[in-house]
N, CA, C and O atoms as CSV, one atom per row, in Angstrom:
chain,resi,resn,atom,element,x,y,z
A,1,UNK,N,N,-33.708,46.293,-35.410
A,1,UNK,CA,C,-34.343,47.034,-34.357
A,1,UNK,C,C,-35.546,47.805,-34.900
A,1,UNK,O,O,-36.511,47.958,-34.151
A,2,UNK,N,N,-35.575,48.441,-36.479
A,2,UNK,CA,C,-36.530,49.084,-36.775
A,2,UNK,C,C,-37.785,48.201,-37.145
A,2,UNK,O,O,-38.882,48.544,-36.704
A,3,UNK,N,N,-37.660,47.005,-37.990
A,3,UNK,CA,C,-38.416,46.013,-37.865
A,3,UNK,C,C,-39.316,45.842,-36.299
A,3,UNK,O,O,-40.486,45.991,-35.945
A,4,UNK,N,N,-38.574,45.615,-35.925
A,4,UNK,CA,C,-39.299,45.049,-34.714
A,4,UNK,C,C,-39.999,46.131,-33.625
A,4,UNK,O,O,-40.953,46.001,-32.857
A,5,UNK,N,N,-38.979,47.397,-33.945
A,5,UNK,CA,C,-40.603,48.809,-33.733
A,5,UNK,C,C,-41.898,48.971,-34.350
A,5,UNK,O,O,-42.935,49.300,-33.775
A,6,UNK,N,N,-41.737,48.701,-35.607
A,6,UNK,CA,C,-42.727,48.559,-36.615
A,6,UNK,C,C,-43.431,47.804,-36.671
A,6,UNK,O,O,-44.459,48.081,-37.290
A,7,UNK,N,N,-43.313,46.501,-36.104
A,7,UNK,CA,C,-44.096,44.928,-36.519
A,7,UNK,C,C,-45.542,45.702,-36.082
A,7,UNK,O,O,-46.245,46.008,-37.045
A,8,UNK,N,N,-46.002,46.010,-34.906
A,8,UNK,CA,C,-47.036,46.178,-34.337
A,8,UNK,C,C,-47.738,47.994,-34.594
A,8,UNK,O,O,-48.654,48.560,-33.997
A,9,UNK,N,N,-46.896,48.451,-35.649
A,9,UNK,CA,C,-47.417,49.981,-35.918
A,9,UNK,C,C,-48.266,49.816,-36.985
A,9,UNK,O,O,-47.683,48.945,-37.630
A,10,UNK,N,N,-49.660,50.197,-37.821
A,10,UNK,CA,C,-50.254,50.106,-38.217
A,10,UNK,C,C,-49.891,51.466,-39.066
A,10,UNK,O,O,-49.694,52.548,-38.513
A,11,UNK,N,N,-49.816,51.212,-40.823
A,11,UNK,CA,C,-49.115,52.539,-41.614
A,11,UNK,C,C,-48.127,53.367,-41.412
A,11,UNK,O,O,-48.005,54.576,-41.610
A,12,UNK,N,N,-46.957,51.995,-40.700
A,12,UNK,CA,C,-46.036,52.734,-40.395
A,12,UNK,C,C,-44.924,52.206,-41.454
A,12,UNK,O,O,-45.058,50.984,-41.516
A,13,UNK,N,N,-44.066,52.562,-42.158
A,13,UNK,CA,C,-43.026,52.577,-43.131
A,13,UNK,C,C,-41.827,52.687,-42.863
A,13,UNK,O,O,-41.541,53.690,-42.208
A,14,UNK,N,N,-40.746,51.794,-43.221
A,14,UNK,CA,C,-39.570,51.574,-42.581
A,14,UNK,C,C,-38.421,52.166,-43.941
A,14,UNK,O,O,-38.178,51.455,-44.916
A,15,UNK,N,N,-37.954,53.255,-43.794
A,15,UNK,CA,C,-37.411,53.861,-44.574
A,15,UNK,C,C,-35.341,53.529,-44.534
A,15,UNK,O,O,-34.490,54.054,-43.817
A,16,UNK,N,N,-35.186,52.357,-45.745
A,16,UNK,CA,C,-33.470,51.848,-45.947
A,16,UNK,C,C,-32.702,53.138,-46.449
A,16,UNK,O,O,-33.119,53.958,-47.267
A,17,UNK,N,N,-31.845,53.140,-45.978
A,17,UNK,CA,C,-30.936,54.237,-46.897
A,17,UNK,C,C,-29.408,53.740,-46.574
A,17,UNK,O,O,-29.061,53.422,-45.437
A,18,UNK,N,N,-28.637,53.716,-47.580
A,18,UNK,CA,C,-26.941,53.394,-47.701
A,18,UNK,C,C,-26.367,54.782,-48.267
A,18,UNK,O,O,-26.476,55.086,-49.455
A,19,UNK,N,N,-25.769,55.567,-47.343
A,19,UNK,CA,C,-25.288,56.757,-48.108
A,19,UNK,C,C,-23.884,56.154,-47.557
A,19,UNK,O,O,-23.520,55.506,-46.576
A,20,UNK,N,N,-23.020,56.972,-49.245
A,20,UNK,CA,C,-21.507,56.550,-48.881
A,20,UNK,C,C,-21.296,55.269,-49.573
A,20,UNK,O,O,-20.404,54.496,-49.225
A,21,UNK,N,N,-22.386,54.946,-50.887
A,21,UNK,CA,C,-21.775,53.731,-51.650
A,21,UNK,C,C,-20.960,54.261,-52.320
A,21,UNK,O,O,-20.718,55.420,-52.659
A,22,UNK,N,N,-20.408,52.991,-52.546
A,22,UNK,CA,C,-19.560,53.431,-53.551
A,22,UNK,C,C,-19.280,53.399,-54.622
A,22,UNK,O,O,-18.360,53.941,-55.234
A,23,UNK,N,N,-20.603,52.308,-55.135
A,23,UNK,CA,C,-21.171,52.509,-56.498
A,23,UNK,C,C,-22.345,52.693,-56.634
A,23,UNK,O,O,-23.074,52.004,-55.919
A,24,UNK,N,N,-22.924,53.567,-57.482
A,24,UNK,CA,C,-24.194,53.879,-57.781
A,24,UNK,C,C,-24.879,52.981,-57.963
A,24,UNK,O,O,-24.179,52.009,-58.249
A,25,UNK,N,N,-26.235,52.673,-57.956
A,25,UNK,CA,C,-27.167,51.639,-58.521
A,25,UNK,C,C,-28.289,52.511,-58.922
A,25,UNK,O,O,-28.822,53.427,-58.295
A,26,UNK,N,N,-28.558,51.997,-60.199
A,26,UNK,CA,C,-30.327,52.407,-60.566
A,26,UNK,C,C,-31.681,51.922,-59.935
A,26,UNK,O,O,-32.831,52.314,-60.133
A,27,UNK,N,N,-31.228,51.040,-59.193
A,27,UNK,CA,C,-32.628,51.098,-58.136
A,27,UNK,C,C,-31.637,50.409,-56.747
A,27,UNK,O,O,-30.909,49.444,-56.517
A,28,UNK,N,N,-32.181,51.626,-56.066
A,28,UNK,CA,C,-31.596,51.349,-54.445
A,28,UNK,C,C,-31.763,49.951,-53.861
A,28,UNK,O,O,-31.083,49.546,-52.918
A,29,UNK,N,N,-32.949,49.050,-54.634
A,29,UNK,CA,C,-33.416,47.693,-53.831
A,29,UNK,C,C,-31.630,46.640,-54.374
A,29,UNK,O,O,-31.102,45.628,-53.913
A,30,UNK,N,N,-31.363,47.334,-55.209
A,30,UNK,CA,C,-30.165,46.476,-55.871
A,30,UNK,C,C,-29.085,46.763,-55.009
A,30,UNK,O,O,-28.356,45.783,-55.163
A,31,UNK,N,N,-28.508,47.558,-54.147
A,31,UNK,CA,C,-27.967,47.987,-53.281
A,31,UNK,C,C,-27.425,46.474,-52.433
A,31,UNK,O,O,-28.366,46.179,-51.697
A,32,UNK,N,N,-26.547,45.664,-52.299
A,32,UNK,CA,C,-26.241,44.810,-51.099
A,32,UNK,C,C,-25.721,45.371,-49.977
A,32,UNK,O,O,-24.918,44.650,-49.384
A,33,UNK,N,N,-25.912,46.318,-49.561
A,33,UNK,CA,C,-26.107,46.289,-48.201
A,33,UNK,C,C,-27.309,46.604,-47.695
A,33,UNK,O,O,-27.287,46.718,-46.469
A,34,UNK,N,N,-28.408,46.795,-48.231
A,34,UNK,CA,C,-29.452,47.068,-48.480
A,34,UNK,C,C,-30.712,45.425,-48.552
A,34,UNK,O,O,-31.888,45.256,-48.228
A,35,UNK,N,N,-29.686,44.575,-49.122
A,35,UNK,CA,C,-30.823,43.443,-49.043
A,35,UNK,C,C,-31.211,42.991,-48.141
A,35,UNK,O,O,-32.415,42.911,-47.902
A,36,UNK,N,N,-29.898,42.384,-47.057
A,36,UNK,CA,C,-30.333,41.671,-46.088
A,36,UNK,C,C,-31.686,42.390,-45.039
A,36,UNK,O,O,-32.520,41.722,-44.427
A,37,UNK,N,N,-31.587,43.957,-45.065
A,37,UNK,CA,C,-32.857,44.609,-44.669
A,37,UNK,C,C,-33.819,44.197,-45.042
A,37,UNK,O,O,-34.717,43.716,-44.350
A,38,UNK,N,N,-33.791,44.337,-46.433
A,38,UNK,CA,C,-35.313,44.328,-47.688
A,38,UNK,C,C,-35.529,42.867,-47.263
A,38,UNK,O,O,-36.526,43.012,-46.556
A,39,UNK,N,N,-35.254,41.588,-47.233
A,39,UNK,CA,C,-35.741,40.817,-47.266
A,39,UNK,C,C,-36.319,40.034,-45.666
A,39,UNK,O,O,-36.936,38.990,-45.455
A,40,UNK,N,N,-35.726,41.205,-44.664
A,40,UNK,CA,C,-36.261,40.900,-43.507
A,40,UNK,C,C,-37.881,42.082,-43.038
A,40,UNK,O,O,-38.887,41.819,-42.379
A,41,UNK,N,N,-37.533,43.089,-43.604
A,41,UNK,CA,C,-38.880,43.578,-43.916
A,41,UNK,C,C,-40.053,43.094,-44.743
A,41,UNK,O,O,-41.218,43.378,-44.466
A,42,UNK,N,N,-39.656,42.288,-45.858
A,42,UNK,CA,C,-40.495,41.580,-46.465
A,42,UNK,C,C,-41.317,40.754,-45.462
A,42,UNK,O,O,-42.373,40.881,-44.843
A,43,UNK,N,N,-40.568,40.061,-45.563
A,43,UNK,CA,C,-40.983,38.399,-44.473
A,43,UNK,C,C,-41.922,39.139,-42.740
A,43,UNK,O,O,-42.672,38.587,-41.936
A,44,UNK,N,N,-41.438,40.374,-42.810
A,44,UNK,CA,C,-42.469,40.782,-41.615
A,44,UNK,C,C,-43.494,41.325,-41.791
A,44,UNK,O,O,-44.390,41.459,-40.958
A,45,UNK,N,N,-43.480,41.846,-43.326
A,45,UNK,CA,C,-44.854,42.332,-44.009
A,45,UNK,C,C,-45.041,43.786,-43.739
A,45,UNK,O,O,-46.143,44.325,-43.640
A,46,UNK,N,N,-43.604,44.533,-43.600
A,46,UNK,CA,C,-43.594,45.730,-43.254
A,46,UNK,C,C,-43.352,46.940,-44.408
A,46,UNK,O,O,-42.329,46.867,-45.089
A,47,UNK,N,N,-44.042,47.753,-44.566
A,47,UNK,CA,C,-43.767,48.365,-45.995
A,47,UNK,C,C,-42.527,49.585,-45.856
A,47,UNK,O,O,-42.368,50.488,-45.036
A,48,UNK,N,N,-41.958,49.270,-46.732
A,48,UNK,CA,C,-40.463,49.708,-47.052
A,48,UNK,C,C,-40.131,50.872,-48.725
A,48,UNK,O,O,-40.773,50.807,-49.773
A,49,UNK,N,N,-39.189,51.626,-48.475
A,49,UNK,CA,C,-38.922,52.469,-49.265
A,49,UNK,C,C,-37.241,52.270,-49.058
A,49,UNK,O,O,-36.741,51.996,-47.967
A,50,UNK,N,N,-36.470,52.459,-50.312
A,50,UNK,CA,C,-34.860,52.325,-50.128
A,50,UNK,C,C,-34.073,53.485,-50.729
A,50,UNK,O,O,-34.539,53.976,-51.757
A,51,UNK,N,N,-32.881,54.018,-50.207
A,51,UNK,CA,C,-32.612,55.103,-50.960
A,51,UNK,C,C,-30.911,54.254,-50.684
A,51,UNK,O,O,-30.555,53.373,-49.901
A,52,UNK,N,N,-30.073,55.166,-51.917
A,52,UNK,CA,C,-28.819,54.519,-51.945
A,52,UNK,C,C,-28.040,55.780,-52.623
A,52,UNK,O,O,-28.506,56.177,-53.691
A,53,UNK,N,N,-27.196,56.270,-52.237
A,53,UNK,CA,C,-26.338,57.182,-52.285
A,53,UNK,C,C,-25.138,57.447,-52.563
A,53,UNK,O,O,-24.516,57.055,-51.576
A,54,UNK,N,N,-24.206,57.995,-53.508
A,54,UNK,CA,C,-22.678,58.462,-53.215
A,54,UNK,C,C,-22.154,58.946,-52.733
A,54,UNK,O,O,-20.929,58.824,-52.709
A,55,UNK,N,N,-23.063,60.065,-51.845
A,55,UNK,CA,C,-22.461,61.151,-51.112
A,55,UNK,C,C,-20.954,60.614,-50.418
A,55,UNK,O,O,-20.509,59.529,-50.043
A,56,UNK,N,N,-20.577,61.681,-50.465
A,56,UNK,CA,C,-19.309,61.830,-50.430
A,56,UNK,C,C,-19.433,62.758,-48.577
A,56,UNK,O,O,-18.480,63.207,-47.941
A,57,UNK,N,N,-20.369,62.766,-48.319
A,57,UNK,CA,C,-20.240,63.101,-47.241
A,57,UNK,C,C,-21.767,62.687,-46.574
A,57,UNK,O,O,-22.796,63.292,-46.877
A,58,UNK,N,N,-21.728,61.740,-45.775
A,58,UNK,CA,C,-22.619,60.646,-45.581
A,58,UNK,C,C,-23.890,62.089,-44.471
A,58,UNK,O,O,-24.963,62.609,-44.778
A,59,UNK,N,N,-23.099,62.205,-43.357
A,59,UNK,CA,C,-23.864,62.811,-42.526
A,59,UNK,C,C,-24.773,63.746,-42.923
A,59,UNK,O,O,-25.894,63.378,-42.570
A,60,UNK,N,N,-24.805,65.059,-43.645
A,60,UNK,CA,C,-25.677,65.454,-44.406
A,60,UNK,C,C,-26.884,64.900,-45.355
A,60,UNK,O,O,-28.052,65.251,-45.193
A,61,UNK,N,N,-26.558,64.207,-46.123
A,61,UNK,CA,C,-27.273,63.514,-46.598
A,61,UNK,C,C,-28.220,62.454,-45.836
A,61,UNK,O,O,-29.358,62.247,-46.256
A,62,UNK,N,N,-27.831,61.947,-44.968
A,62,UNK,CA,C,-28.746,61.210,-44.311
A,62,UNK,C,C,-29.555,61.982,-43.296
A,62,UNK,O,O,-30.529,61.485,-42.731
A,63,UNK,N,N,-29.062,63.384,-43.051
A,63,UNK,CA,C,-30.184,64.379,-41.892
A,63,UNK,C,C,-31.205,64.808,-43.288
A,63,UNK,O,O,-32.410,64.932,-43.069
A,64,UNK,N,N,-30.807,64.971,-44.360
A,64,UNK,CA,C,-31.757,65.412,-45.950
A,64,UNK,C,C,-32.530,64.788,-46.142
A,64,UNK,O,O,-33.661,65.194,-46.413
A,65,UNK,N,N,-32.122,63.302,-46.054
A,65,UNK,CA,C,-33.094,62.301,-46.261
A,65,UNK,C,C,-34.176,62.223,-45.286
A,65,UNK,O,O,-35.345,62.202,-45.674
A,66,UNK,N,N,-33.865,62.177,-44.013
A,66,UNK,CA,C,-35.074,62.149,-42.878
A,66,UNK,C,C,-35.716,62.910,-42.776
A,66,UNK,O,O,-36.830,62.779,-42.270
A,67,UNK,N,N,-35.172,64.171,-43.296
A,67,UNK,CA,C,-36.180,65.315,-43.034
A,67,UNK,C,C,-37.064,65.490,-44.147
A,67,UNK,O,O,-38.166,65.975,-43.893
A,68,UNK,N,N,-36.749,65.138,-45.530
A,68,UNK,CA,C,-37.564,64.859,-46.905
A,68,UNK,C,C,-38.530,64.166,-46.784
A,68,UNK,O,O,-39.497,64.489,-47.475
A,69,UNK,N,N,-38.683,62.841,-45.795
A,69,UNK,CA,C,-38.956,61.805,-45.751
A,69,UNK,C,C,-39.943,61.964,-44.681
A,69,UNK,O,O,-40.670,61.013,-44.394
A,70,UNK,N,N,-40.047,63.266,-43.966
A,70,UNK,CA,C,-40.459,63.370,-42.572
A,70,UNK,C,C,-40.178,62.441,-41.442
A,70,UNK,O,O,-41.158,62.343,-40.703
A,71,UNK,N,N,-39.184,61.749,-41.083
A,71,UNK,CA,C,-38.934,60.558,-40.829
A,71,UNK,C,C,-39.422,61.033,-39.104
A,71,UNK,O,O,-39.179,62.161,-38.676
A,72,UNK,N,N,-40.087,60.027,-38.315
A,72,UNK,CA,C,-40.420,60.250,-36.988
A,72,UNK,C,C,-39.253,59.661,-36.270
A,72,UNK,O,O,-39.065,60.233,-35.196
A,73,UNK,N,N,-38.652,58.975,-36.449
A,73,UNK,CA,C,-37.452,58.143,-35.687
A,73,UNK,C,C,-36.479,57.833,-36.472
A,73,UNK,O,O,-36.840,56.984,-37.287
A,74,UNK,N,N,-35.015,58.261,-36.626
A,74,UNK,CA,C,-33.916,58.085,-37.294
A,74,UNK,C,C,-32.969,56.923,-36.654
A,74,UNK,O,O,-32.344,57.269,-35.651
A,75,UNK,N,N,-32.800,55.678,-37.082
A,75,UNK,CA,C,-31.910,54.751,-36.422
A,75,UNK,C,C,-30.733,54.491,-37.125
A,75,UNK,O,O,-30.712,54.043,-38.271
A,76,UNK,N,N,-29.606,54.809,-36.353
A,76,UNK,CA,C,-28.471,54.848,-37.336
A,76,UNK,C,C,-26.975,54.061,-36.659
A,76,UNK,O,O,-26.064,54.382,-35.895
A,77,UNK,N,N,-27.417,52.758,-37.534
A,77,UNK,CA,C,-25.969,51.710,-37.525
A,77,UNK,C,C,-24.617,52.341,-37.253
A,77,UNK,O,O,-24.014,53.192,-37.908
A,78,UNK,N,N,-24.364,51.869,-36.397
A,78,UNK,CA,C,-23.274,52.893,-35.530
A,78,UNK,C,C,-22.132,51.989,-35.127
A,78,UNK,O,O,-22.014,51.715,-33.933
A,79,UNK,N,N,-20.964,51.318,-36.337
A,79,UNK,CA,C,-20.041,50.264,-35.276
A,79,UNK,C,C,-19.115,51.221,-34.297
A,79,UNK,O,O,-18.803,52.409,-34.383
A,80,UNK,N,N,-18.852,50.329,-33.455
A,80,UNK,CA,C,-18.400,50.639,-32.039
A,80,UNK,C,C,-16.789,50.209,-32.545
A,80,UNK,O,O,-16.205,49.136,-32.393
A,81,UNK,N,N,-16.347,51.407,-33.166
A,81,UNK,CA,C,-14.365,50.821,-33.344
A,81,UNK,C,C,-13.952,51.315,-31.823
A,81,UNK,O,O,-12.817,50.837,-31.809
A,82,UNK,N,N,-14.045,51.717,-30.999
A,82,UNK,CA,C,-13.133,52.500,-29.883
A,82,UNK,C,C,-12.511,51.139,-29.406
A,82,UNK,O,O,-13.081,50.049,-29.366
A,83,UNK,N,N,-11.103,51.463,-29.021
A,83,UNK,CA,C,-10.911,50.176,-28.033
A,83,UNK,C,C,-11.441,49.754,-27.093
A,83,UNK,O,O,-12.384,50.407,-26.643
A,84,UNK,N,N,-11.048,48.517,-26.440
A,84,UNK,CA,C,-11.923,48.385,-25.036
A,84,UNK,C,C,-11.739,48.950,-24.500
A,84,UNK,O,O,-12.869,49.437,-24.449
A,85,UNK,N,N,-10.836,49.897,-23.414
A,85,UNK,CA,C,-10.577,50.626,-22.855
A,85,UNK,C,C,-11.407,52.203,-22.894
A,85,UNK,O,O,-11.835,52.871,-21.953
A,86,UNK,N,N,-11.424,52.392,-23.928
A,86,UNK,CA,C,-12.690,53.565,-24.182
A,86,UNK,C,C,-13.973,53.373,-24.166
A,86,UNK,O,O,-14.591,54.433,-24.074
A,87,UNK,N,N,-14.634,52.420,-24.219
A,87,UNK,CA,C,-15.681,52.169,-24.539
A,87,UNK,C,C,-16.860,52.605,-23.200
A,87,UNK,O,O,-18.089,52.602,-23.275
A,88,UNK,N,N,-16.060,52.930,-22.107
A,88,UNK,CA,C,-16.959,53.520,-20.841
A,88,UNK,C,C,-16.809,54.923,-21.191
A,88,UNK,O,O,-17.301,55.601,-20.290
A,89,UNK,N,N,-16.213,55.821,-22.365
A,89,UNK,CA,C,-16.122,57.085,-22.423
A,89,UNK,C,C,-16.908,57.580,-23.631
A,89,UNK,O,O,-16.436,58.105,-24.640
A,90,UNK,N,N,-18.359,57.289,-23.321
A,90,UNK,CA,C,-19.293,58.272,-24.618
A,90,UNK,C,C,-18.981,59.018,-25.223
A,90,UNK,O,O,-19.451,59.007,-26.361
A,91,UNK,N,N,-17.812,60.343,-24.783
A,91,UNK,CA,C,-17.693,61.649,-25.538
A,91,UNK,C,C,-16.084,61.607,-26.243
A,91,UNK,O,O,-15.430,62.576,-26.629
A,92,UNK,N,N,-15.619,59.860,-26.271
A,92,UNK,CA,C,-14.146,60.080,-26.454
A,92,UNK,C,C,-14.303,60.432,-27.910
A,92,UNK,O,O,-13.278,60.993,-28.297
A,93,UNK,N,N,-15.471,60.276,-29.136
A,93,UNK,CA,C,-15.459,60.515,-30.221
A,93,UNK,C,C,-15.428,62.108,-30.674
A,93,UNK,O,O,-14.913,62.668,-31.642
A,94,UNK,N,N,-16.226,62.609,-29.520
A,94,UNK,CA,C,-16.109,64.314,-29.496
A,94,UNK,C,C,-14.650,64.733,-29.589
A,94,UNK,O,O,-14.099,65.310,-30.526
A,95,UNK,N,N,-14.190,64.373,-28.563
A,95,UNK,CA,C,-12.525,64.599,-28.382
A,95,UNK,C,C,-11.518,64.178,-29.429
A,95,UNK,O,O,-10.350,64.561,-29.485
A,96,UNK,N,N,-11.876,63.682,-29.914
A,96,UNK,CA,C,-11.003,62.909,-31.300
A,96,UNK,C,C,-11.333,63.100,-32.847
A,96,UNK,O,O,-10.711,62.875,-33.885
A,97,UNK,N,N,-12.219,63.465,-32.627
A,97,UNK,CA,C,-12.890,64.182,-34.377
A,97,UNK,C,C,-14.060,64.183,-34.481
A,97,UNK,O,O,-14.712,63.813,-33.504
A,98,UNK,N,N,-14.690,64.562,-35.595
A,98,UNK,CA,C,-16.352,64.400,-35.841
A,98,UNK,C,C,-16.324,63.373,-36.260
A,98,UNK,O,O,-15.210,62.968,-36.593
A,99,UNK,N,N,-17.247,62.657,-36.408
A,99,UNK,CA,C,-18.092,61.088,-37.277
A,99,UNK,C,C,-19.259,61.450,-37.699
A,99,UNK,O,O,-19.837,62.355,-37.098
A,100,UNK,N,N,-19.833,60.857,-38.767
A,100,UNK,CA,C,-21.292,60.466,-39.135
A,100,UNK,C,C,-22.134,60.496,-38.062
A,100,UNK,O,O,-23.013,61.326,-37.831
A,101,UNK,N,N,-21.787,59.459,-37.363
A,101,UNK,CA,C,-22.735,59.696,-36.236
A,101,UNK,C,C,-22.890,60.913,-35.427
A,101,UNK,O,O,-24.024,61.121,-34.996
A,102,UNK,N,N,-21.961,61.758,-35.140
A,102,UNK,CA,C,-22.101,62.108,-34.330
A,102,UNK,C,C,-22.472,63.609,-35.223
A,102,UNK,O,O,-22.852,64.500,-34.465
A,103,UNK,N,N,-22.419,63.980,-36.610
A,103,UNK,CA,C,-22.889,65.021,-37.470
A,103,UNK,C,C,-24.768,64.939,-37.407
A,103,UNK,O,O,-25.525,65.894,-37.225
A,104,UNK,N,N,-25.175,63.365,-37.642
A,104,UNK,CA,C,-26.787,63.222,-37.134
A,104,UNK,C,C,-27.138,63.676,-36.206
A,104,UNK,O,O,-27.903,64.640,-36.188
A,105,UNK,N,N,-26.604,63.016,-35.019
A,105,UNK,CA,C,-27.112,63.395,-33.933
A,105,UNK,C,C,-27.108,64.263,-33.767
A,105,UNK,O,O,-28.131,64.226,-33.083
A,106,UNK,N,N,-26.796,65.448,-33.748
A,106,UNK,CA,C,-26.861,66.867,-33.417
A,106,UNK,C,C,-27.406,67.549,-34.361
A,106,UNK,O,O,-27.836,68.588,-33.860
A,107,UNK,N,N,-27.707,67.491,-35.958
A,107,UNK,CA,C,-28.086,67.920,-37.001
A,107,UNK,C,C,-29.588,67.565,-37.398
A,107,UNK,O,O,-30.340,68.176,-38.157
A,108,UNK,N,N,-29.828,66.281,-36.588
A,108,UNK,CA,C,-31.206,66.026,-37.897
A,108,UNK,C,C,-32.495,66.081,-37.042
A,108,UNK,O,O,-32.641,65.930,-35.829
A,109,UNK,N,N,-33.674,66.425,-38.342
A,109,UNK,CA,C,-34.421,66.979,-37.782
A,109,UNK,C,C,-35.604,66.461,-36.735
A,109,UNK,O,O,-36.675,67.034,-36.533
A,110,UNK,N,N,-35.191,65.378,-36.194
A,110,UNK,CA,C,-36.112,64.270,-36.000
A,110,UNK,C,C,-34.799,63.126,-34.387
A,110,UNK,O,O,-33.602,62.839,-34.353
A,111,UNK,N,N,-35.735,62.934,-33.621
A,111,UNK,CA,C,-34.946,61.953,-32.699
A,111,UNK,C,C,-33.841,61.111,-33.639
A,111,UNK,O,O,-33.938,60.798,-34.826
A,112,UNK,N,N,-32.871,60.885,-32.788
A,112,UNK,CA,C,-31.700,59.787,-33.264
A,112,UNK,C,C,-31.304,58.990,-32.730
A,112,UNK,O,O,-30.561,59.265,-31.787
A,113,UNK,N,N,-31.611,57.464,-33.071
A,113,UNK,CA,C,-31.390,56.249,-31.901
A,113,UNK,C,C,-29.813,55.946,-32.951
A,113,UNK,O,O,-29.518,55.855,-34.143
A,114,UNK,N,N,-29.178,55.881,-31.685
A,114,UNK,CA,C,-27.936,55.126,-32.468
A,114,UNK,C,C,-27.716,53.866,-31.813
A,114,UNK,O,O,-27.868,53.618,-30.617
A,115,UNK,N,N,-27.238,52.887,-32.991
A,115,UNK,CA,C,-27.770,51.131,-32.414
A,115,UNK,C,C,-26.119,50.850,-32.858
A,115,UNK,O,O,-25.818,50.560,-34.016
A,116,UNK,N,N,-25.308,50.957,-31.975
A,116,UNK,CA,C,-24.158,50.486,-32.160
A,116,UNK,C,C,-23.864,48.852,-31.946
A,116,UNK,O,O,-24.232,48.167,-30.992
A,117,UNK,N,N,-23.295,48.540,-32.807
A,117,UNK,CA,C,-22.398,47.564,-33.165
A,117,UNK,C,C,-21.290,47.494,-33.071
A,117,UNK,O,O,-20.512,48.447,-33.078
A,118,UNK,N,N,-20.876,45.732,-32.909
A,118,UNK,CA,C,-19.227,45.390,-33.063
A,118,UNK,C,C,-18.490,45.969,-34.357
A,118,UNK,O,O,-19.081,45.578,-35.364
A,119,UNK,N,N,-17.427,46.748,-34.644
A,119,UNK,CA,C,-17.194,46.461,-35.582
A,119,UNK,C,C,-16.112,46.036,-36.089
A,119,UNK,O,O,-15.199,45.798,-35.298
A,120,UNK,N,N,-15.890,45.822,-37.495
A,120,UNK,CA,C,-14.404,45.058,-37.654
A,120,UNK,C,C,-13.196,45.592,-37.074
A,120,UNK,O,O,-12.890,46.752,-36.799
A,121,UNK,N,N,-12.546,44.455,-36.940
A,121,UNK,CA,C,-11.530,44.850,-36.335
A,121,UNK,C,C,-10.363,44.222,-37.281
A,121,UNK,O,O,-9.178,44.402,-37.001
């Protein structure tokens, strides 16, 4: 999704980040969850920066990063575990605990698109 905001922005920079690995790497591009990005930003000719993280507590760190980064738009991979049955109830995650996501969204310093996904089940 960020790719394809970007294709047509002129000096605009698409900023990767994996916080919550769980092994360190000396250069973030080494990161696999991180490639399949890098190599679709490549191929669109979009210029890219990668950051890769241990934090131990993801949500902070990723409002640190955007705001370091000045980031204008924060998009944040969001799988969708709720059952089917919940899934017409936006705030059932409020009611049930905090998440990552939902520590961004309210914390960081900059808009927050959340692009939810299937996720494993």
């Amino acid at each position: 999704m960020a790719i394809y905001l970007l294709r047509d922005l002129s000096g605009g920079q698409l900023i990767l980040a994996h916080s919550g690995s769980k092994k360190a790497f000396d250069l973030a591009e080494a990161d696999p969850v991180l490639a399949p990005a890098i190599a679709k930003a490549k191929q669109a000719g979009i210029a890219y920066r990668c950051f890769s993280s241990t934090a131990t507590k993801p949500g902070p760190d990723i409002c640190s990063l955007a705001e370091e980064c000045k980031a204008d738009l924060l998009i944040l991979g969001s799988p969708d575990r709720r059952p089917s049955v919940a899934k017409s109830m936006p705030d059932l995650d409020r009611l049930l605990g905090s998440s990552t996501s939902d520590y961004v969204r309210v914390n960081a310093a900059c808009p927050v698109l959340l692009a939810r996904t299937e996720g494993d089940r």
